[in-house]
C-alpha positions, 0 to 999 in steps of 0.5 A, a space after each residue: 500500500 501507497 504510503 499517504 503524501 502529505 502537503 507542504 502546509 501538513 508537513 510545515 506545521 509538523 515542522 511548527 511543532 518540532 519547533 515549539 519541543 525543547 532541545 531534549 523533547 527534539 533529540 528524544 523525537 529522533 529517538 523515537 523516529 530511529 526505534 520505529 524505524 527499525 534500529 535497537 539499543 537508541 539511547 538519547 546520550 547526556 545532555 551536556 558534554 556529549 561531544 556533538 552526538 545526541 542520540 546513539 543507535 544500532 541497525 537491528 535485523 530488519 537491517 540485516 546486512 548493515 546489523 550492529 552497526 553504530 549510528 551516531 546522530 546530532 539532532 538541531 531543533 534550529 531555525 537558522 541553516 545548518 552549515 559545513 562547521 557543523 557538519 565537519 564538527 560532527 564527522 569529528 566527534 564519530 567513533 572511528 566505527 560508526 556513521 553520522 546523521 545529522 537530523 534538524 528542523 531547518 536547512 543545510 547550506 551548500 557549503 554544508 551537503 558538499 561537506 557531508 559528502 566529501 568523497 575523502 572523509 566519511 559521508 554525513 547523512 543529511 535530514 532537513 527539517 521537511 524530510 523530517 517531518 515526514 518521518 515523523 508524520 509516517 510514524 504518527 510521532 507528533 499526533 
């Protein structure tokens, strides 16, 4: 079955109540969105002193030829674009195991995608504030 296509007003006002959670409730959003989507051992890391990662997950079996693999993620409840400091900063705060997502509410800048996927270093995942809220709208996350 079709997954339902939501409008840009629906997803916009998704985007509206990401933006009205805490910093906390946003990382503990992602959280949610990472388990619904099949990854196990999510944890929302400390608050303070996390070294730019937010939430820490593994790939579970329905991600079978990826399993056990760490995803580090640093979730952004921002308004302002995202850009290449950020992205680059993340990459340095990655175990040398493990893959980055960066997961925000608003948008990256050019200089931020070129970054997250600099064919030399290790690829970024990027998640914008639209792609977002339609996890979170697939998942009911936010009803």
């Amino acid at each position: 079955m079709k997954a339902e296509t939501k409008s840009a007003r629906d997803l916009e006002e998704t985007r509206r109540k990401m933006l009205a959670l805490t910093p906390q409730g946003f990382e503990h959003l992602v959280k949610h969105a990472l388990e619904r989507s099949g990854f196990e051992k999510v944890q929302v890391t400390r608050y303070s002193q996390d070294g730019g990662i937010d939430v820490e997950a593994e790939t579970g079996s329905s991600l079978w030829p990826l399993r056990g693999t760490l995803v580090q993620v640093q979730a952004k409840r921002w308004i302002h674009t995202v850009g290449r400091r950020e992205i680059a900063e993340l990459r340095g705060s990655l175990k040398n195991y493990a893959r980055g997502a960066f997961v925000t509410t608003s948008h990256y800048s050019k200089s931020a995608v070129q970054e997250a996927v600099e064919m030399t270093k290790v690829p970024i995942v990027l998640m914008d504030g639209q792609a977002f809220a339609q996890v979170t709208e697939q998942f009911h996350l936010l009803t």
